[in-house]
C-alpha positions as CSV (number, residue, x, y, z in Angstrom):
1,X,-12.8,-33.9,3.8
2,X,-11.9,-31.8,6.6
3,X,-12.9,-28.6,8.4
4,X,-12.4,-27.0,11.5
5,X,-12.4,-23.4,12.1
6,X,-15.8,-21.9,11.1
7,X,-13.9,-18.2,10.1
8,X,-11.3,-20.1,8.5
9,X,-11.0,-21.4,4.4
10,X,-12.8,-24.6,4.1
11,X,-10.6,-27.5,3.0
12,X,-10.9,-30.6,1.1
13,X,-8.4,-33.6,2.9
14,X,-7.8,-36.4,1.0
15,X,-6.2,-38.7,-1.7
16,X,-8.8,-40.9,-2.5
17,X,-10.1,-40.9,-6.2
18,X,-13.7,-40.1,-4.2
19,X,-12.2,-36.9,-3.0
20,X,-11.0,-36.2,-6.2
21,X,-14.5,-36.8,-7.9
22,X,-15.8,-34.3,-5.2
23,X,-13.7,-31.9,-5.9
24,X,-14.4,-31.6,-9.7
25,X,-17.7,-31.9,-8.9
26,X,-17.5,-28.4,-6.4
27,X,-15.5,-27.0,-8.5
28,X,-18.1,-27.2,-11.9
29,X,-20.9,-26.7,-9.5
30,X,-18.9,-23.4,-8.6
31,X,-19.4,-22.2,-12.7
32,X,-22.8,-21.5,-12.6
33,X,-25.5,-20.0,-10.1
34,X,-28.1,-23.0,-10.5
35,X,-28.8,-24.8,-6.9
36,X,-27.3,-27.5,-5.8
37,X,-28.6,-30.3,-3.7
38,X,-25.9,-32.2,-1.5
39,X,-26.5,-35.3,0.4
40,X,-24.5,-37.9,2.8
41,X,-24.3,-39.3,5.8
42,X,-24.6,-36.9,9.1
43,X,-21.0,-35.7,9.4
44,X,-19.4,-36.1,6.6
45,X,-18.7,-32.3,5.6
46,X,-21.4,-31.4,3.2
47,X,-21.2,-28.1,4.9
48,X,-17.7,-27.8,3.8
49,X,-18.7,-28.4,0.3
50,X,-21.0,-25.3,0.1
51,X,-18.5,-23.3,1.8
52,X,-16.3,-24.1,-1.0
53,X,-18.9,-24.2,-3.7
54,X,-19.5,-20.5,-2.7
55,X,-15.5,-19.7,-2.4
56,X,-14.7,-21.0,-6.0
57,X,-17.9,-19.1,-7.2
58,X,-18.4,-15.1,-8.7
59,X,-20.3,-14.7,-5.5
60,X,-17.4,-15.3,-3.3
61,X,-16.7,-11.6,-1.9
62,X,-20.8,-11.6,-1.2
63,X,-21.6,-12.9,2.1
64,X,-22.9,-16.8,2.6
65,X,-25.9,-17.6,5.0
66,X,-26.1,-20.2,6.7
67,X,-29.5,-21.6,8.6
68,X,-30.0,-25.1,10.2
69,X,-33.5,-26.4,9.5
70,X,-33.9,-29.2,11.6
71,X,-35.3,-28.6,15.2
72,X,-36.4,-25.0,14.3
73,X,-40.3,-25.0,14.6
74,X,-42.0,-23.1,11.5
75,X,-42.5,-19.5,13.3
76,X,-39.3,-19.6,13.6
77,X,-37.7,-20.6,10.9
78,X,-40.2,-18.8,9.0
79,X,-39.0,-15.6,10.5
80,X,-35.0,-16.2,10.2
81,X,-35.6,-16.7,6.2
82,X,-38.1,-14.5,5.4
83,X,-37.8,-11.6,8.6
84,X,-40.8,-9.8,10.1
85,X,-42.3,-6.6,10.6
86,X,-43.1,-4.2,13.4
87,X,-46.1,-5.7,15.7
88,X,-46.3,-9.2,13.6
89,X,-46.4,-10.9,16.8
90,X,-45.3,-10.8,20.1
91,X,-42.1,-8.9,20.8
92,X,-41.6,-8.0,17.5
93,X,-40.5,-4.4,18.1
94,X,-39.0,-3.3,15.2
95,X,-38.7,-4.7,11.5
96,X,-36.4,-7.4,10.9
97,X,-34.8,-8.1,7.7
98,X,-34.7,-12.1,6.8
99,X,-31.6,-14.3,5.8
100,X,-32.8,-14.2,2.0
101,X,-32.4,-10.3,2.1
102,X,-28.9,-10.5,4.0
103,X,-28.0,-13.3,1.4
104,X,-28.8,-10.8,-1.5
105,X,-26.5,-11.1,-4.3
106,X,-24.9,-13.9,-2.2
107,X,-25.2,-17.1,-1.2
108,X,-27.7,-19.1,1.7
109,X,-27.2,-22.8,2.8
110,X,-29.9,-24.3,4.0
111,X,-28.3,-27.7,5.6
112,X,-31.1,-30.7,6.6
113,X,-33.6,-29.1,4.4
114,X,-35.1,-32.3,4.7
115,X,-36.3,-31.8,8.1
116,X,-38.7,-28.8,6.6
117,X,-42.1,-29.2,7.6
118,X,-44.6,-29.5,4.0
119,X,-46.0,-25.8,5.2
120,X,-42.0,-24.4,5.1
121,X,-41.6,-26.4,2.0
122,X,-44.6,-24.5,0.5
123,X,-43.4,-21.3,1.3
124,X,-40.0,-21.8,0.2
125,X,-40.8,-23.1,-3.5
126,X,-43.1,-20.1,-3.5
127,X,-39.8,-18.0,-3.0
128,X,-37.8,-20.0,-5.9
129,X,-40.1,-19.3,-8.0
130,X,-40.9,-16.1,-8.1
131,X,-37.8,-14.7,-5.8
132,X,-39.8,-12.0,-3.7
133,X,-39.6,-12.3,0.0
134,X,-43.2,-12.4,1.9
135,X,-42.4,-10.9,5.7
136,X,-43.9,-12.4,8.3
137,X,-47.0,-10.3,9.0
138,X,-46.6,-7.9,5.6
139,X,-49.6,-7.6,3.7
140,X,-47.5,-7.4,0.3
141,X,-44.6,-9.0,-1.3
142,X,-41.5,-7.1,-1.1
143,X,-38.9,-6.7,-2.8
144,X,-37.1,-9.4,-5.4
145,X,-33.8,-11.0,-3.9
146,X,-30.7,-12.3,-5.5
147,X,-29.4,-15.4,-3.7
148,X,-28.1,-18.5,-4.5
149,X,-29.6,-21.6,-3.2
150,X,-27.5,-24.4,-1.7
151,X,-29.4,-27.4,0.2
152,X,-28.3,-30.6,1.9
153,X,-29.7,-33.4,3.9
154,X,-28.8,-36.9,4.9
155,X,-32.4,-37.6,4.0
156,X,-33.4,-40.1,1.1
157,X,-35.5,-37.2,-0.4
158,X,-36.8,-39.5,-2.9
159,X,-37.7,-42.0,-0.2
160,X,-39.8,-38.5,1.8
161,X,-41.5,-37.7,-1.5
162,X,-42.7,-40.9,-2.2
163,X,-43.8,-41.2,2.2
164,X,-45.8,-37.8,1.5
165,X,-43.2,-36.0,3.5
166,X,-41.5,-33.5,1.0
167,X,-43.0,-31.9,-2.1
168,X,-41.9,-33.4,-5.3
169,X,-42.1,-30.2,-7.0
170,X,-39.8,-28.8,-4.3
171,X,-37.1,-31.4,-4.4
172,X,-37.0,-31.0,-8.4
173,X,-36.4,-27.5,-7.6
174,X,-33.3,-28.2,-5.2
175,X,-32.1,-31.1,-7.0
176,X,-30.5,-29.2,-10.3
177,X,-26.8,-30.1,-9.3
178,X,-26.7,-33.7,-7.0
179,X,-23.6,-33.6,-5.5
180,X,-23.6,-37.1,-2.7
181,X,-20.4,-37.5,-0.8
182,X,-19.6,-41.1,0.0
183,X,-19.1,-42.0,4.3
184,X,-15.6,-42.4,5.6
185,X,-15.9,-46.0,5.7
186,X,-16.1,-45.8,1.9
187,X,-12.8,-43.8,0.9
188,X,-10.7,-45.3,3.8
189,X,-7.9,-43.7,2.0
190,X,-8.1,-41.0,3.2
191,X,-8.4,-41.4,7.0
192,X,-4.5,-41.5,7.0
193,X,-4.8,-37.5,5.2
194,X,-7.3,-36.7,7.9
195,X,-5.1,-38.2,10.7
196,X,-2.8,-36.1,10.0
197,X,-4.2,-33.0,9.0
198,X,-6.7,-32.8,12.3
199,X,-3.5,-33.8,14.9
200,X,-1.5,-30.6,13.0
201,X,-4.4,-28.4,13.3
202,X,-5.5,-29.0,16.6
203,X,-1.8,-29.2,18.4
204,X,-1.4,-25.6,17.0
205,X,-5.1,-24.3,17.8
206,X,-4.3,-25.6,21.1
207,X,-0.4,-24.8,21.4
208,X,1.0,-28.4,22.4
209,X,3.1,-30.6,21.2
210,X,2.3,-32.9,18.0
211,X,1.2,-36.4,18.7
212,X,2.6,-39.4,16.9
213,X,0.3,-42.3,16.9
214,X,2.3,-45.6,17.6
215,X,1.6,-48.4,14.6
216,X,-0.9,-49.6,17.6
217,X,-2.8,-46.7,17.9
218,X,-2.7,-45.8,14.1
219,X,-3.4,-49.4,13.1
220,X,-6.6,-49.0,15.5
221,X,-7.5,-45.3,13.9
222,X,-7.5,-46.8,10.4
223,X,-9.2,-49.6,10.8
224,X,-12.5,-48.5,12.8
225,X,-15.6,-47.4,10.6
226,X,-16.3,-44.6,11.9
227,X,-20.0,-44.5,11.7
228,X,-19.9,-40.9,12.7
229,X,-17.8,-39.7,9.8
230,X,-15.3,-36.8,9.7
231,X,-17.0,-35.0,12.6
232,X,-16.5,-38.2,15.1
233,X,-12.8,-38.5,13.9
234,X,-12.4,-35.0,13.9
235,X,-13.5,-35.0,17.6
236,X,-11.5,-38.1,18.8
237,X,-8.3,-36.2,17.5
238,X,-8.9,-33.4,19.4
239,X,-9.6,-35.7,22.4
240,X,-6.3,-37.3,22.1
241,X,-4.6,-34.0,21.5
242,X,-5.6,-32.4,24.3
243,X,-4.2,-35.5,26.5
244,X,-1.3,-33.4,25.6
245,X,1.1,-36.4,25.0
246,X,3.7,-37.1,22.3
247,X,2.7,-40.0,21.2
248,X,-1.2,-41.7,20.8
249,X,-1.3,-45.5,22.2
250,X,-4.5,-47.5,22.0
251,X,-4.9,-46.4,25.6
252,X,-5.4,-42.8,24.3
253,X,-8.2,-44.1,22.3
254,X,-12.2,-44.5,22.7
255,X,-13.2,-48.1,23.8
256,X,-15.1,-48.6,20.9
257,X,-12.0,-48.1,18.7
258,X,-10.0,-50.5,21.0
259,X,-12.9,-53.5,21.2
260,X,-11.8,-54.9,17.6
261,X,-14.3,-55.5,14.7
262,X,-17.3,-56.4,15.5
263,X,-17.2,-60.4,15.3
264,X,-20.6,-62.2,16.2
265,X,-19.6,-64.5,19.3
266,X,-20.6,-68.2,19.9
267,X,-23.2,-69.1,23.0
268,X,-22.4,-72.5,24.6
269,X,-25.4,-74.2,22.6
270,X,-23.7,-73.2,19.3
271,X,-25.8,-70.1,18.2
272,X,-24.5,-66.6,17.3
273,X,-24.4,-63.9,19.6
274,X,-24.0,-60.4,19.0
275,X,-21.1,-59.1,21.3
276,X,-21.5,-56.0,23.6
277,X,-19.1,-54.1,21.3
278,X,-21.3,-55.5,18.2
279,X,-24.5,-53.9,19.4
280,X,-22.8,-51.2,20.9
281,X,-21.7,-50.0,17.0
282,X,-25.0,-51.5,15.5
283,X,-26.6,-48.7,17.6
284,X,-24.0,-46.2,17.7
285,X,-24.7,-46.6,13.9
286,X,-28.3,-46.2,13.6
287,X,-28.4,-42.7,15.4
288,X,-24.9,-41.5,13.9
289,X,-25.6,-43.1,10.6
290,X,-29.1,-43.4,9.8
291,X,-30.1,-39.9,12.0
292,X,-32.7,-42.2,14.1
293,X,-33.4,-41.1,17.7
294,X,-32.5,-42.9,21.0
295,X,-36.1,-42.9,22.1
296,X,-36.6,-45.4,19.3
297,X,-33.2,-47.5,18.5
298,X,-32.4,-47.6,22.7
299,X,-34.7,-46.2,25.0
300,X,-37.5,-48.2,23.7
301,X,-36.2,-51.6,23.1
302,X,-34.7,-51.4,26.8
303,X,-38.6,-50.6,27.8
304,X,-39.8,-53.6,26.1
305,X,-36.5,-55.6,27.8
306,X,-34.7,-56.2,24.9
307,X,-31.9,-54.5,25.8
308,X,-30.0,-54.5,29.6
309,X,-29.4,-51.7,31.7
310,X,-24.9,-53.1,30.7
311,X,-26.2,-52.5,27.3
312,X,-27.6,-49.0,27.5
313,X,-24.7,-47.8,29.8
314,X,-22.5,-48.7,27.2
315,X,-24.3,-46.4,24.7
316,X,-24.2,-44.2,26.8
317,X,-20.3,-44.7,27.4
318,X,-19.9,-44.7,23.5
319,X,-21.6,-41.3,23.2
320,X,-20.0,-39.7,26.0
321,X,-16.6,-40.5,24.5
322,X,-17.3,-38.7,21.7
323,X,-18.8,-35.3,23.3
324,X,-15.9,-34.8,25.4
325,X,-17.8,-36.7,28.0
326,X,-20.4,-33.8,28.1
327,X,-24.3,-35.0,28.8
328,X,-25.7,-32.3,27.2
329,X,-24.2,-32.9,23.8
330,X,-26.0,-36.4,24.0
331,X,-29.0,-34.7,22.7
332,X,-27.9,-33.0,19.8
333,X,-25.9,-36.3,19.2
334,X,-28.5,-39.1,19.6
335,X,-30.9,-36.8,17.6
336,X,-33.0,-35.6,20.1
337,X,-34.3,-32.2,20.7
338,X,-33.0,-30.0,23.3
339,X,-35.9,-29.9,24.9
340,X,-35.4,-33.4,25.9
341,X,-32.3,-33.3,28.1
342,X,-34.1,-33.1,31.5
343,X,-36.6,-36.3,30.3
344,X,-33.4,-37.7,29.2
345,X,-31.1,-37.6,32.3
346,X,-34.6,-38.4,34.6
347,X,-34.6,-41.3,32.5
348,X,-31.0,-42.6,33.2
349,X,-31.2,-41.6,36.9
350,X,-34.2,-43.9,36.9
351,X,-33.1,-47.2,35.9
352,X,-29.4,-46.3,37.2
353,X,-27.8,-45.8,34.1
354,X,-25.5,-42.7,34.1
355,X,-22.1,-43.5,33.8
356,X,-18.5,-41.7,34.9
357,X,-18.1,-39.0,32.3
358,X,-14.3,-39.2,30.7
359,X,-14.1,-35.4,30.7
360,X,-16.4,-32.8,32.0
361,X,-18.5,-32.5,34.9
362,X,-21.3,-35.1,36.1
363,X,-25.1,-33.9,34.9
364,X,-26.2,-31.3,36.8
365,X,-29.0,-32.5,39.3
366,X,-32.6,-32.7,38.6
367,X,-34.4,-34.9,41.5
368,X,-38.0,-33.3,40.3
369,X,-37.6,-34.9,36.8
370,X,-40.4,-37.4,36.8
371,X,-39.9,-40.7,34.7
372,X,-42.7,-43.0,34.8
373,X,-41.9,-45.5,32.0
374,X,-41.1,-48.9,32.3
């Protein structure tokens, strides 16, 4: 599944009998108004199935809203769904209608719903169920809403309600049409599609010439896993594009693609060791994959000396080839809030762990940052 410009028609990419599946399954989620829950892994397009659940729908010439839940704090959030009114709170100057009432006889999308704090899931159900939208600060409901609800997360929300973390009441709510889109690494099939699709589109965004991998560099292409999904091969494509060449070799390609599978190697006493490219992916993996943060699956383990400073510059390598070499993308990527950035750079700066970005300029400077760990 494929999609690259946000203004343009969504677009399902693929032969395999997965994509197929998905496809009925947009389209017959497309018949009816009831909500639809979609889950998968972190970048592999479930906003391009509610864009297309929405197209194929009666609701299609009615506008579609679309709100990121994760990393917004609950005032905010709170205020972008439901809107305010005049004097609420601080700089509120003037009434503010909510995404609910611009959604109105359209469509919203909430995507990583599970990241919703239980007060946010509270007030949401409250809105399902009776469909009136509470302003911040009014002291009566207003007016009843027309919108249809489409959710997604790469959250076990069964797992969260039984953890305590989202309201079972809630997720029976959301979960009326289950649509779960496999990873990449599932429905190889259709990497070849994507391949091709993504060198097309980005060679005319970007008006050069179309690439043709060699077998080399193809062989490499289809046979990684790409823990990142559609988004991380959508991204190396545009990398190699932009490298404006008419062919794409191995050497075109992000190390990780060109270190090989990851085959355990053998230490001189006969035991297994994981390679550097092994544990590169294994953590790669957990962030891209599994959505955990690099404080915890890096930062941490290379605290308690479990990992070396090689070790954590090659994360660090592996992330920056696929951001375009930018640091401040590293955030967003190894699931970390924003706010993190300058903790994050003082951190590498410490222990001597930035590396050459490919592309982009160095990390701006920022000798005050105080890092105190390890």
């Amino acid at each position: 599944m494929a999609f690259a410009d946000p203004q343009a028609a969504p677009t399902l990419v693929g032969s395999s009998a997965a994509t197929r599946t998905l496809d009925d399954d947009v389209t017959a989620a497309s018949r009816s108004d009831a909500k639809v829950l979609i889950t998968g892994e972190s970048g592999v397009g479930k906003d391009v199935a509610a864009r297309l659940i929405h197209g194929r729908s009666t609701r299609a010439r009615q506008t579609l809203v679309t709100i990121n839940c994760a990393g917004l704090p609950d005032s905010l959030l709170e205020t972008e769904l439901f809107g305010h009114v005049k004097g609420s709170f601080t700089d509120a100057h003037r009434d503010r209608p909510g995404l609910l009432q611009v959604a109105n006889r359209g469509t919203i999308f909430l995507d990583e719903v599970g990241e919703m704090s239980l007060r946010m899931q509270a007030l949401l159900l409250r809105f399902l169920e009776t469909g009136e939208i509470q302003q911040v600060g009014a002291d009566r409901q207003g007016a009843r809403v027309d919108v249809r609800v489409i959710c997604a997360t790469h959250r076990d929300l069964r797992l969260r309600v039984r953890e305590g973390t989202f309201r079972e009441d809630l997720f029976y709510r959301l979960n009326v049409v289950h649509i779960h889109i496999p990873p990449l690494r599932e429905r190889r099939e259709d990497v070849r599609d994507l391949i091709q699709h993504f060198l097309a589109q980005f060679s005319e965004h970007h008006g050069v010439t179309l690439p043709v991998p060699t077998p080399e560099g193809l062989a490499l292409l289809l046979a990684y896993d790409w823990p990142g999904n559609v988004r991380e091969l959508r991204n190396v494509l545009e990398r190699v594009v932009l490298r404006r060449s008419d062919v794409v070799t191995p050497d075109d390609l992000p190390r990780e693609l060109r270190l090989g599978p990851a085959v355990p190697a053998a230490s001189p006493d006969g035991a297994i060791e994981e390679t550097r490219a092994a544990l590169t992916r294994r953590l790669m993996g957990r962030m891209l994959v599994r959505g955990e943060s690099f404080w915890d699956v890096v930062y941490t383990p290379f605290l308690a000396h479990d990992l070396t400073r090689q070790q954590l510059r090659d994360v660090i390598q592996a992330g920056l080839d696929q951001c375009q070499g930018r640091y401040n993308a590293l955030t967003e990527l190894f699931n970390m809030p924003k706010r993190d950035y300058r903790r994050f750079l003082g951190a590498l700066k410490k222990f001597d762990c930035l590396v050459a970005a490919p592309v982009g300029p160095e990390p701006e400077r920022d000798d005050d940052q105080a890092v105190t760990d390890r």
